[in-house]
VMD Tcl script that draws the C-alpha trace (Angstrom):
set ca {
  {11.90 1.28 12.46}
  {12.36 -2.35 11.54}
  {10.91 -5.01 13.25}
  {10.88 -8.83 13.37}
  {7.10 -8.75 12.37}
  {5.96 -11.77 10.34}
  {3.53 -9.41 8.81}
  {0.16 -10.21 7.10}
  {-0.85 -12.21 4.60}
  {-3.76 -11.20 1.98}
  {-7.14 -11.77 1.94}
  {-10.94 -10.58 2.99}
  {-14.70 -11.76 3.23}
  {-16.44 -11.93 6.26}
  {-20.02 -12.90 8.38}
  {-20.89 -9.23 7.88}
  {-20.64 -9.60 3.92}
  {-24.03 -8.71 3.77}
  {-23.57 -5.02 5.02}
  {-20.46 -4.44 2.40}
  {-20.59 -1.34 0.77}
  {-21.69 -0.56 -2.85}
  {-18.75 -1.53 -5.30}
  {-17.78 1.06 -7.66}
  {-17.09 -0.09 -11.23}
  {-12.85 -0.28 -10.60}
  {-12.15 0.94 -14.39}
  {-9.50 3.37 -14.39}
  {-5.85 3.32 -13.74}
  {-6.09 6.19 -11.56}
  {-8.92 7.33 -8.80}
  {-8.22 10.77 -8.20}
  {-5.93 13.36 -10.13}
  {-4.35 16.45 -8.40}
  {-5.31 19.79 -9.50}
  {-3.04 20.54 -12.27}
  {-3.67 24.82 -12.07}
  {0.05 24.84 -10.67}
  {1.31 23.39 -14.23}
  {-0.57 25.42 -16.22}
  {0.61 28.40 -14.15}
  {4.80 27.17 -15.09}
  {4.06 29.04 -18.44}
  {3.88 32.88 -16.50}
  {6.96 32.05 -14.11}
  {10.55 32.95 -15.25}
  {12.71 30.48 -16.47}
  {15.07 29.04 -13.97}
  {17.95 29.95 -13.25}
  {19.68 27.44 -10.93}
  {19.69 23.18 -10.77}
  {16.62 23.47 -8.00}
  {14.65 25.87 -9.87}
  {14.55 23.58 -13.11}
  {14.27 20.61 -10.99}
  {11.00 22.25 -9.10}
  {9.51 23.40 -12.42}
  {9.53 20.42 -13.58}
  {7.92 18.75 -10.50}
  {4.93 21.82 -11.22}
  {4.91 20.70 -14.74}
  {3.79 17.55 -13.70}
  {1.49 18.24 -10.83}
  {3.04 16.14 -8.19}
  {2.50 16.70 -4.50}
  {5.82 16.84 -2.66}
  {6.36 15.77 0.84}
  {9.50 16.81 2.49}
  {11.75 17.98 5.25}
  {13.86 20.68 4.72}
  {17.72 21.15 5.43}
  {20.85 22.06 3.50}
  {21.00 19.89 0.49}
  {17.08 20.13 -0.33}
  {16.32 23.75 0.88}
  {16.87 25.21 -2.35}
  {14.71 23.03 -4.30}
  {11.94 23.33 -1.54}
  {12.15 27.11 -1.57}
  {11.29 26.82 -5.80}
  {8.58 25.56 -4.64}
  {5.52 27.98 -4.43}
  {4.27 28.48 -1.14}
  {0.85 26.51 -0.87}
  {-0.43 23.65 0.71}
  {-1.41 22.62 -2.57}
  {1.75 20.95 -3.81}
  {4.07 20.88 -0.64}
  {3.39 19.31 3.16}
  {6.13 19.37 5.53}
  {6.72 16.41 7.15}
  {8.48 15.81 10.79}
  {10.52 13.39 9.74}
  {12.33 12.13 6.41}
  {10.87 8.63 6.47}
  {7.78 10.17 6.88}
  {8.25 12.40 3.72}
  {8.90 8.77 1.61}
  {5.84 7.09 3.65}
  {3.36 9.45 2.64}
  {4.30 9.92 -0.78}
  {3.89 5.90 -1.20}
  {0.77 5.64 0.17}
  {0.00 8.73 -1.76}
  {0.53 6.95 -4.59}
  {-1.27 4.05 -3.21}
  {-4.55 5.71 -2.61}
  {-4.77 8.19 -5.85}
  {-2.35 5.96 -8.39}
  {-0.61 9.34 -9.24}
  {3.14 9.75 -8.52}
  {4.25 12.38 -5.58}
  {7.50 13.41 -5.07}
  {9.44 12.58 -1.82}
  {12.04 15.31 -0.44}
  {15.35 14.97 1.78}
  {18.25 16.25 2.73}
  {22.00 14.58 1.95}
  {23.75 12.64 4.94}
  {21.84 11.43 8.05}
  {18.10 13.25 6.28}
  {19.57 10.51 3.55}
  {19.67 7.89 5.93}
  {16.83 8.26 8.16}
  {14.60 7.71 4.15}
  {15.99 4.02 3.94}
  {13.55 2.04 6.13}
  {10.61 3.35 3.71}
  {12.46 3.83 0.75}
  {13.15 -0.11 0.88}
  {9.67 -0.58 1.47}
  {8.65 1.43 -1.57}
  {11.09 -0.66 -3.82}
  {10.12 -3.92 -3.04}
  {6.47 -3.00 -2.91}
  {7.07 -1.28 -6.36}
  {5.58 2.05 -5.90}
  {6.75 4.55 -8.27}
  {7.91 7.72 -6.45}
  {10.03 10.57 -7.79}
  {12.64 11.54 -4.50}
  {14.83 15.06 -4.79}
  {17.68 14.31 -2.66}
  {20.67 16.30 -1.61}
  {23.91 14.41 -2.47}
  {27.53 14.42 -1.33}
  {29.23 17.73 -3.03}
  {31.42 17.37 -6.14}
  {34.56 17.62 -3.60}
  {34.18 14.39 -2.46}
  {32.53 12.51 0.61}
  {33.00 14.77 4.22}
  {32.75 13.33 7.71}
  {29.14 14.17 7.37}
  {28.63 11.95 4.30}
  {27.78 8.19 3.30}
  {28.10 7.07 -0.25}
  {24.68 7.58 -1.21}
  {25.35 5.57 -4.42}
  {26.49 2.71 -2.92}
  {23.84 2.41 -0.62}
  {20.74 2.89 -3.27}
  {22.60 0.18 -5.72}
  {22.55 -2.30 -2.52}
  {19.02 -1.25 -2.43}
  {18.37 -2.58 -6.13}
  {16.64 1.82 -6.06}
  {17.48 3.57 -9.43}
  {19.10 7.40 -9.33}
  {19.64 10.07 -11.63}
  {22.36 13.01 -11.10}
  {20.89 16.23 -11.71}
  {23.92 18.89 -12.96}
  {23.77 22.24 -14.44}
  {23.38 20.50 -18.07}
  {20.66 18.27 -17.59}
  {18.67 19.25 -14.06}
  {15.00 19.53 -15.88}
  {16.02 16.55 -18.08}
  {17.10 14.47 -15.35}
  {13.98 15.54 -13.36}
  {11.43 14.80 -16.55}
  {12.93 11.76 -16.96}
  {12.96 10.27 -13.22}
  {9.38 10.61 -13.81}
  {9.11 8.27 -16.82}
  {11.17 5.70 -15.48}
  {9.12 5.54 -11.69}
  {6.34 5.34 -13.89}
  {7.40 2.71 -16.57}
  {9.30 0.66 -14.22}
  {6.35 0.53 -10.87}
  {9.61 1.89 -8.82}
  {10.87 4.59 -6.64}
  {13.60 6.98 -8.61}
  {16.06 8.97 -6.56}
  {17.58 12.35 -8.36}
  {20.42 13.33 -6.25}
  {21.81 16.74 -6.36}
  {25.41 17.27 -5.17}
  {25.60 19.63 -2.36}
  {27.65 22.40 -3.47}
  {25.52 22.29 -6.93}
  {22.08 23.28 -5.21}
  {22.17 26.73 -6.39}
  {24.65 26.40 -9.14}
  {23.23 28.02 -12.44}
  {22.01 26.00 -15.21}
  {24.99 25.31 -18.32}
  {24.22 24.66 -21.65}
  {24.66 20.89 -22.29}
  {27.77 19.60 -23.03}
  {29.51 23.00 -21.21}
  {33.11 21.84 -20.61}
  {32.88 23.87 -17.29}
  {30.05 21.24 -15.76}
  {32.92 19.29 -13.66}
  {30.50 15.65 -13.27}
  {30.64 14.60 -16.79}
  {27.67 12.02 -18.23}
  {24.81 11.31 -16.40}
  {25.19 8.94 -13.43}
  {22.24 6.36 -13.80}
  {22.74 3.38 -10.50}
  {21.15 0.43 -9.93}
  {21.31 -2.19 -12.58}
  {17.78 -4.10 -13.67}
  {16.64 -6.98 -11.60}
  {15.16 -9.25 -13.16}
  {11.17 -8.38 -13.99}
  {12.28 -4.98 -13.76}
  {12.14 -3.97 -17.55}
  {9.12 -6.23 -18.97}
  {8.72 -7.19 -22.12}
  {5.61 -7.32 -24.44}
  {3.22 -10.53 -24.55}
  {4.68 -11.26 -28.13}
  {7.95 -10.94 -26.83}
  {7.47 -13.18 -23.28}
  {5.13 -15.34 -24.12}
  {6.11 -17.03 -27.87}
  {3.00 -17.44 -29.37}
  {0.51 -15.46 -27.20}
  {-2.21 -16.91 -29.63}
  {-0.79 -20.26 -28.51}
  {-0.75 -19.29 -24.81}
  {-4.12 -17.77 -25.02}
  {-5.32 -20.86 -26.11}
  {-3.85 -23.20 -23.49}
  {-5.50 -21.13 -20.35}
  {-9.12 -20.81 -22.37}
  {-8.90 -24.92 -22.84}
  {-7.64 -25.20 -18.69}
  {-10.21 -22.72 -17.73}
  {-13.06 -25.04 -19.93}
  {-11.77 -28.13 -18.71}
  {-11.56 -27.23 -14.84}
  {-14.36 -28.30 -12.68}
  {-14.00 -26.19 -10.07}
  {-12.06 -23.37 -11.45}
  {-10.43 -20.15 -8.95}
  {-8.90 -16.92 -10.56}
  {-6.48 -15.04 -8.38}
  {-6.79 -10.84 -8.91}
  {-3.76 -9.35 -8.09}
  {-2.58 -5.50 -8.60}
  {-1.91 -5.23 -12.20}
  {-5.29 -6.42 -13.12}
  {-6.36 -3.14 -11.00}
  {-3.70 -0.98 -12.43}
  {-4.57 -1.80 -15.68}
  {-7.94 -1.48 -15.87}
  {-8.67 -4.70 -16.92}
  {-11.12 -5.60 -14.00}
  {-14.08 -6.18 -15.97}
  {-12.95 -8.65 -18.32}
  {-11.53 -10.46 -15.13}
  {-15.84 -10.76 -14.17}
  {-16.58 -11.95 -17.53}
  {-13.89 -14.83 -18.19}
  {-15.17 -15.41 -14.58}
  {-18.87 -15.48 -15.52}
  {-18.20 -17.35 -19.42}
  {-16.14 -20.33 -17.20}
  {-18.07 -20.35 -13.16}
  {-14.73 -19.30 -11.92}
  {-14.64 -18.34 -8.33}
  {-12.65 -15.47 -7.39}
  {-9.58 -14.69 -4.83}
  {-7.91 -10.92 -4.48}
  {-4.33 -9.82 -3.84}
  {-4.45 -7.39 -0.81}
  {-4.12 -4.37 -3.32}
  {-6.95 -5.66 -5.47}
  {-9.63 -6.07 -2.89}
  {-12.86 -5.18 -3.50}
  {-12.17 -5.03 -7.14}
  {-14.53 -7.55 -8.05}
  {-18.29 -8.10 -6.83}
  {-18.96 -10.11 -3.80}
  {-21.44 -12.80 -5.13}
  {-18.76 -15.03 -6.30}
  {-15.46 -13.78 -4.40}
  {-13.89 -15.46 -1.28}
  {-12.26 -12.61 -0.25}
  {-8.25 -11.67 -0.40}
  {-6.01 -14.75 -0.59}
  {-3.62 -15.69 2.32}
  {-4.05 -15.27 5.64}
  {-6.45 -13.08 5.31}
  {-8.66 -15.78 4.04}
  {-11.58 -16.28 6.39}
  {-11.24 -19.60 8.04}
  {-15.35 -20.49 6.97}
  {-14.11 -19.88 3.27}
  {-10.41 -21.90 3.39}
  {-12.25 -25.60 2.53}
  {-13.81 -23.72 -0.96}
  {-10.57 -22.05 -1.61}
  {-9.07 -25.83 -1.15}
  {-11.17 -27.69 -3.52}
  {-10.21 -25.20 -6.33}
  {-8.85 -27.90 -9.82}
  {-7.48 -25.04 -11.23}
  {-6.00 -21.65 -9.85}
  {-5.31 -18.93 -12.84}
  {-3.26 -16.44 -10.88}
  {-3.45 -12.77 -13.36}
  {-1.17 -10.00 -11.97}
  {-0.44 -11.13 -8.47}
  {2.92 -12.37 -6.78}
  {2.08 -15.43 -4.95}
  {4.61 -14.57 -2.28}
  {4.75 -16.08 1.21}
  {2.13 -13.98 2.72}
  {-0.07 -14.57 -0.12}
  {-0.03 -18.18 -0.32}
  {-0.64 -18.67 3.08}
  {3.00 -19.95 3.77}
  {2.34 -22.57 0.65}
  {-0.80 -23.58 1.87}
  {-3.45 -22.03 0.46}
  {-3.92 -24.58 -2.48}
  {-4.73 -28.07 -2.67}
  {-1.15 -29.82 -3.49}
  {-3.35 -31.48 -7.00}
  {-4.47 -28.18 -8.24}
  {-3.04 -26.99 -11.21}
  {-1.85 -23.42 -11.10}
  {-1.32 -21.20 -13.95}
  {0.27 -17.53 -13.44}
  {0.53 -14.97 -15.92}
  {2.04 -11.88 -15.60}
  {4.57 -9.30 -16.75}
  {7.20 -9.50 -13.89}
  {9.53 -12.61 -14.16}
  {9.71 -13.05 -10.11}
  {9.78 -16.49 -8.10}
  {7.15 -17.10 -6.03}
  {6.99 -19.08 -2.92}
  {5.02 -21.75 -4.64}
  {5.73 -23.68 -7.49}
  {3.55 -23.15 -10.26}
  {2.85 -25.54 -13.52}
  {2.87 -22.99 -16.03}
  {4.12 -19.15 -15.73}
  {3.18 -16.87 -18.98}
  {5.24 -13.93 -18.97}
  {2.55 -11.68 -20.61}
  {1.14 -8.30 -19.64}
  {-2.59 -8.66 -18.35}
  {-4.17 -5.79 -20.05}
  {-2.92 -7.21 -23.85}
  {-3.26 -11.02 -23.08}
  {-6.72 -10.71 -21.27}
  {-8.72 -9.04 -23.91}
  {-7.95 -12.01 -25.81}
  {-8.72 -14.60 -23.42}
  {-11.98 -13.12 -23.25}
  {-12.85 -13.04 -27.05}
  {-11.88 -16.73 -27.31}
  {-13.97 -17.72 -24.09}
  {-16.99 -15.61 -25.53}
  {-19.81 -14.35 -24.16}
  {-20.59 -14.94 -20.60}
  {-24.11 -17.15 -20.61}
  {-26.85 -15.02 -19.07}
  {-27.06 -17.75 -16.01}
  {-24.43 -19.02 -13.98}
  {-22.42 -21.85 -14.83}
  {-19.88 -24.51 -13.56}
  {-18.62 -24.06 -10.08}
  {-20.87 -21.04 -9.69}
  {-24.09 -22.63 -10.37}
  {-22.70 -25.73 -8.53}
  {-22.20 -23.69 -5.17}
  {-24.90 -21.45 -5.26}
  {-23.67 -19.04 -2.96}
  {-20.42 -18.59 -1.48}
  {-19.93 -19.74 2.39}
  {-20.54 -17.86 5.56}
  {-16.89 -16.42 6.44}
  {-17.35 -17.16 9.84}
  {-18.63 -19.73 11.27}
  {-17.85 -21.09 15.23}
  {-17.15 -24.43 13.87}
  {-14.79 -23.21 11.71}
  {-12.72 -20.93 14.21}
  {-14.02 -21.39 18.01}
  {-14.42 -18.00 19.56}
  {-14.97 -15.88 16.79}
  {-17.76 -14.05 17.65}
  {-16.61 -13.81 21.33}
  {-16.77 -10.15 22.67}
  {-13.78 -10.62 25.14}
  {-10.53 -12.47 24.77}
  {-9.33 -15.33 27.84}
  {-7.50 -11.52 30.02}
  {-11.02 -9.93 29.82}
  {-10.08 -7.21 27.23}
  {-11.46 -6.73 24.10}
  {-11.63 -9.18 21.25}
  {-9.57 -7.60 18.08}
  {-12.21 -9.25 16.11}
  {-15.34 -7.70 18.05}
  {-14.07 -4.94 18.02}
  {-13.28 -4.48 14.47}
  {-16.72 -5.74 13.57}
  {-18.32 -2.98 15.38}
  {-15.80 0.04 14.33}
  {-16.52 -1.45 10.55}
  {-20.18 0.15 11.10}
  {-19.17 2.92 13.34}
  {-16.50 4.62 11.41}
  {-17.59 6.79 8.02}
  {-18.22 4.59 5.37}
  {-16.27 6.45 3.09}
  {-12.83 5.97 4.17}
  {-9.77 5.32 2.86}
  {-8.09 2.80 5.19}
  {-4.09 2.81 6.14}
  {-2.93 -0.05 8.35}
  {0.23 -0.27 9.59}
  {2.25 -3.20 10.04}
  {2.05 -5.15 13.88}
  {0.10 -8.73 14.64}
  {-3.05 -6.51 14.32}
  {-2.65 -6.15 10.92}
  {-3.92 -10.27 10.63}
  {-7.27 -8.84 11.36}
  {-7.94 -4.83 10.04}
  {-8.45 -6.34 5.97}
  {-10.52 -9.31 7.21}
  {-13.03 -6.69 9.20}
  {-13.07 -3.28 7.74}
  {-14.52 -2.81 4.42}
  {-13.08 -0.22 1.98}
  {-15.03 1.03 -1.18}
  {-12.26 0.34 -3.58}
  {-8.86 -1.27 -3.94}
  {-6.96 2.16 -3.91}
  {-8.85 2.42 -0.84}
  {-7.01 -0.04 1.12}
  {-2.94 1.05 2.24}
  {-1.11 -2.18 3.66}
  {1.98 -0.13 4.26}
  {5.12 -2.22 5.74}
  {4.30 -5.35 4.98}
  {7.05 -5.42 1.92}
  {9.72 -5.62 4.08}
  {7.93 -6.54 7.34}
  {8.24 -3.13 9.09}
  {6.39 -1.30 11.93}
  {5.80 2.39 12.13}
  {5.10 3.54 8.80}
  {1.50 3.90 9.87}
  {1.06 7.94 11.06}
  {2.96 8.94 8.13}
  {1.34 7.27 5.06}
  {-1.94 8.33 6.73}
  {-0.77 11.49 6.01}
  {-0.08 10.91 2.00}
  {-3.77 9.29 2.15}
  {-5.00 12.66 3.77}
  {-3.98 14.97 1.06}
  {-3.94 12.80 -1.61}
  {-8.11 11.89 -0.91}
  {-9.35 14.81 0.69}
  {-12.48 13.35 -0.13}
  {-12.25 10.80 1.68}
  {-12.13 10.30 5.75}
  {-8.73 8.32 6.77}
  {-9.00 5.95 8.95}
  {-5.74 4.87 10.55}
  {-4.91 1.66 12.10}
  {-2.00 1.04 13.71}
  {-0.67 -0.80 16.69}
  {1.05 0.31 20.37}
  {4.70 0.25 19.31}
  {4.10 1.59 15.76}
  {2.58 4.80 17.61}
  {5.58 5.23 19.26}
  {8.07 4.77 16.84}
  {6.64 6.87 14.45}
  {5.24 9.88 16.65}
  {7.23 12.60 15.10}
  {4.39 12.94 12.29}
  {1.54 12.75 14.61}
  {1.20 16.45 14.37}
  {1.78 16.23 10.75}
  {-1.38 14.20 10.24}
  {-3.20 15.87 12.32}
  {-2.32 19.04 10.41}
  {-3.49 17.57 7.17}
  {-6.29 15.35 8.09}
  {-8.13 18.59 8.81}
  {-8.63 19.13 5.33}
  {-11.50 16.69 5.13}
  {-14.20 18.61 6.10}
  {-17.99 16.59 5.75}
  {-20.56 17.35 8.23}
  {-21.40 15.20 10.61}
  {-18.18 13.34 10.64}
  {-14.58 13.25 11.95}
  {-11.78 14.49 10.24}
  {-9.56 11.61 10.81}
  {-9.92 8.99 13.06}
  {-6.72 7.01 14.66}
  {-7.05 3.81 15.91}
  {-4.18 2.13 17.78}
  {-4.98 -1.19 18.29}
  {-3.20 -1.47 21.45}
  {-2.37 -4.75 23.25}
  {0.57 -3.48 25.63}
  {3.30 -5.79 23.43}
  {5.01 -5.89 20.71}
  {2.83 -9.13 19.48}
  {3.84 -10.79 16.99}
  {7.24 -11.40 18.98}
  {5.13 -12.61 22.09}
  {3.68 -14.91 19.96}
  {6.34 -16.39 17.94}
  {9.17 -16.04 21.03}
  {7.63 -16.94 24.47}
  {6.23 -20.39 23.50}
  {9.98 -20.95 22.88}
  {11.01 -20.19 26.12}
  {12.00 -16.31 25.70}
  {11.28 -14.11 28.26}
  {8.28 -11.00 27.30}
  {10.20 -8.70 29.37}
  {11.63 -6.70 26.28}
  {8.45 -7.65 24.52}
  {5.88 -5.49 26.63}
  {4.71 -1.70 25.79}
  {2.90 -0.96 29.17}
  {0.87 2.12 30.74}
  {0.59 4.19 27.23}
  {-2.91 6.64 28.00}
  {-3.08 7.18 23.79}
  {-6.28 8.76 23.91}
  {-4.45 11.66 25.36}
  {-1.46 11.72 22.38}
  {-3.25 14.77 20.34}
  {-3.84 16.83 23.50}
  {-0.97 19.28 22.30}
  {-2.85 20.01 18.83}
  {-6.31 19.59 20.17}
  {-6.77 16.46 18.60}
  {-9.77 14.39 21.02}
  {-9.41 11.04 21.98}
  {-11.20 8.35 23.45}
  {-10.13 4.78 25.57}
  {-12.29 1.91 24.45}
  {-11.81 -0.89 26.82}
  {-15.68 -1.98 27.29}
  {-17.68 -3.87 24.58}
  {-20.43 -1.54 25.59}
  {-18.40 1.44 23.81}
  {-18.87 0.21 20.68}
  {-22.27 -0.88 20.54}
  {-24.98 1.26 18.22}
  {-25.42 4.67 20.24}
  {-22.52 3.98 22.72}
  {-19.87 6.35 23.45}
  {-17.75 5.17 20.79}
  {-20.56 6.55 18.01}
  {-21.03 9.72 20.27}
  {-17.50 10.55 20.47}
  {-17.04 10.60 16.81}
  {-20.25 12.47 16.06}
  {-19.46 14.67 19.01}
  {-16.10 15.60 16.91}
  {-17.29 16.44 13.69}
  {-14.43 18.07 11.90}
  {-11.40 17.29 13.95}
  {-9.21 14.25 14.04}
  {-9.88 11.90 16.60}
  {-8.09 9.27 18.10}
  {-9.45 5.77 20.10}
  {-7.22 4.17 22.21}
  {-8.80 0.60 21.83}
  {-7.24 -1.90 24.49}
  {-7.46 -5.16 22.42}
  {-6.82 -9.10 24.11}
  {-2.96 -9.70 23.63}
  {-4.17 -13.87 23.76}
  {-6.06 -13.87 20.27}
  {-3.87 -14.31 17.74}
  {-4.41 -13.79 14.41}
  {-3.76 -16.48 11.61}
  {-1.01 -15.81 10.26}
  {0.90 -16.72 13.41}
  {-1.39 -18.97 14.82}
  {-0.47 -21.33 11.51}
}
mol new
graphics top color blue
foreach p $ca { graphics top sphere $p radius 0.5 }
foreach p [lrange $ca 0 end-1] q [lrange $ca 1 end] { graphics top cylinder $p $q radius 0.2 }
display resetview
């Protein structure tokens, strides 16, 4: 599953700005929440007898989904489980029972729960388990564990591997199994991090002791992983000294700046704190940039789009001439800052946020503060926002086309130099063509330089980047699955390259299963894009200009149009600009499949290459 992909970097805006969609005020933590009948419905069920009873009751209790795959050191648990769609989807595959629970949490901001099996069901987890960690989703996952007896040739120390992991786990024995369980979910919660509760093997079944029984043979609780650092936050009082103090100093930089830029990143999303972002924005004529996970979470007239390589080239020069950057809630990572250039080298950059994490810029001032307590201040010092705009707002005007030709030659070609489609044309054109209200998963591949920059989402919990964390491919099929349940409201709209497909094909009938359940007339189910350019591309363009041969590079004569033909999933090969034009086939095809998932093949140039490579 891994993959030397130099993923994406963040940003958005584009020369079809003017046909964004409406912009939902982003004020709550959480977008959707699960029907909760199944925890109401714990009081009339007997009380467990057994480890995986108490451990599934608990799940109920709390209304989490769970996603699993079933075998020996799980099956119990699953089986407490009530029988309904409605809290548990089998997946094909145990990374893809950790994949969709992320980006289930992604797209709803409620915690599911992810389900294995001890041994190689344990292993298989890792690649998106790793992702989840460093990405800092919160996910409960019920594992089986190596038996009380000791590790068998079947076994890995579990333990061992989740500490080198930096993931937190819990031991769930006959004392403490709904304890363990109830609190796995506070800590994925308090800490923005997956939480493992392992169950030994040959303790599955076992019935529940009082606690402290001298007969439990594991002792204490096992807790693993020890804090990294920015793992357990503290307050703004604690962090930050005087916050009053600290307050201060960004209202008198954010005054003094000529051309001032604020940075949203995730926490200011996840907070709720979005609309006092706007008004320090509107009181000072701060421009604004967005973290990947925060796009779309403020209004369009003064944003230029997500930051990093997702910037649009038309909009880089504004983003340049920024005095002053005041970066709330977002990482500043590699991808973000466009490799370290993003900023002018003079601009002073101030970052506050909760996590104590290195960036991969230097920054002049870091406030260790949490958002939602330090901005509430910042805006009652700052004021009330003048009815007019001021500053760099009413000195701009309007923000710049994010295209232009002089900016990036070619843009708004049709065709790349081999005569197949332009990823950017044809992005442009299934931006208008798909449903409008989508949730959008993209998985991780070169392609993924262009999917934000082109396809608009309504909200930020409406965009899943998954794999980009840990720079892997084939994540993709999977977390469109966690989207599908998790916003049945929604269409999903999957996009996801040649050699993602293939590696992660085992849960292609698993979405299609689930995708089903969005049902609005008139429009597909699903729709799967695989943005397919016969290569693994972001190695063809990093390792043949040094001399390597593409031989191990190329993924040739895939037909994926024809991939759903064993579930009676339709699909469609777009290799013609004509396909995607207003009324062409593409638009027919999808209207023509109302209610079913649908998948376009779309053969995409392999010699444009997106930015963040091409830098």
């Amino acid at each position: 599953m891994a993959a030397a992909m130099p993923p994406p970097f963040p940003s958005r805006g584009s020369s079809f700005a003017t046909r964004r969609m409406s912009r939902p005020a982003v004020k709550l933590l959480c977008v959707h929440k699960p029907d909760h009948s199944d925890a109401a419905a714990t009081a009339d069920l007997p009380a467990p007898s057994n480890i995986s009873e108490a451990i599934a009751q608990v799940v109920r209790e709390a209304g989490a989904h769970v996603f699993g795959l079933v075998g020996n050191g799980n099956i119990h648990f699953v089986n407490a489980l009530p029988a309904s769609a409605e809290l548990y989807t089998s997946t094909r595959h145990e990374a893809g029972a950790i994949a969709a629970a992320d980006a289930y949490y992604r797209c709803t901001g409620e915690i599911a729960v992810a389900s294995t099996t001890y041994g190689p069901g344990f292993t298989n987890a890792l690649t998106p388990l790793s992702e989840a960690q460093a990405a800092r989703i919160p996910m409960v996952c019920i594992m089986g564990d190596v038996p009380t007896t000791g590790l068998r040739p079947i076994d890995v120390d579990q333990r061992a591997i989740l500490s080198a992991l930096g993931v937190r786990f819990l031991t769930a024995q006959p004392h403490n199994a709904a304890d363990i369980a109830r609190r796995a979910f506070e800590l994925a919660r308090r800490l923005s991090a997956p939480v493992v509760v392992l169950t030994p093997h040959d303790q599955c079944a076992a019935p529940l002791a009082d606690a402290g029984d001298p007969a439990d043979p594991c002792g204490p609780d096992v807790t693993g992983a020890p804090a990294r650092e920015g793992e357990h936050p503290e307050s703004l009082a604690e962090s930050a000294g005087d916050p009053t103090a600290a307050v201060d100093e960004v209202a008198r930089a954010l005054r003094a700046a000529q051309r001032p830029l604020i940075l949203v990143g995730r926490a200011v999303v996840e907070t709720g704190t979005v609309d006092l972002v706007e008004r320090i924005g509107a009181a000072t004529g701060a421009l604004f940039l967005t973290s990947a996970m925060a796009r779309e979470c403020v209004g369009p007239d003064f944003s230029l789009g997500i930051a990093g390589g997702y910037t649009h080239r038309g909009r880089l020069p504004t983003v340049r001439s920024a005095d002053l950057v005041l970066v709330l809630g977002a990482s500043l990572n590699l991808l973000q800052t466009r490799k370290g250039t993003l900023f002018n080298a003079d601009a002073r950059i101030i970052q506050v946020d909760r996590e104590s994490r290195q960036g991969f810029i230097a920054v002049d001032r870091r406030i260790r503060a949490d958002v939602r307590e330090f901005l509430p201040r910042l805006v009652d010092v700052l004021g009330t926002p003048p009815p007019r705009a001021v500053g760099w707002r009413r000195e701009i005007g309007t923000i710049p086309p994010a295209e232009t030709e002089q900016a990036d030659p070619g843009c708004f070609g049709t065709r790349g130099p081999d005569g197949k489609l332009d990823p950017r044309h044809a992005l442009r054109r299934l931006n208008d063509l798909l449903p409008r209200n989508r949730t959008v998963v993209t998985d991780g591949g070169h392609f993924l330089g262009w999917v934000p920059k082109y396809i608009d989402c309504p909200d930020p919990r409406s965009t899943v980047l998954v794999g980009t964390a840990v720079m892997t491919i084939g994540l993709g099929l999977a977390s469109a699955v966690g989207t599908a349940v998790g916003r049945q409201d929604r269409c999903t709209t999957l996009f996801t390259g040649d050699g993602g497909t293939l590696m992660a094909l085992a849960d292609l009938d698993t979405l299609i299963r689930v995708g089903r359940l969005h049902q609005v007339p008139g429009e597909p189910a699903a729709v799967i894009t695989v943005l397919n350019d016969e290569a693994y591309g972001a190695e063809v363009h990093q390792y043949v200009p040094q001399g390597l041969d593409d031989a191990a590079m190329l993924v040739h004569g895939q037909r994926f149009a024809a991939m759903g033909d064993p579930w009676g999933a339709p699909g469609l090969t777009v290799e013609d600009p004509e396909q995607l034009a207003a009324g062409g086939e593409v638009q027919r095809f999808l209207a023509d499949h109302s209610g079913q998932v649908c998948i376009l093949d779309v053969r995409i140039s392999r010699e444009v290459i997106a930015d963040f490579l091409r830098e």
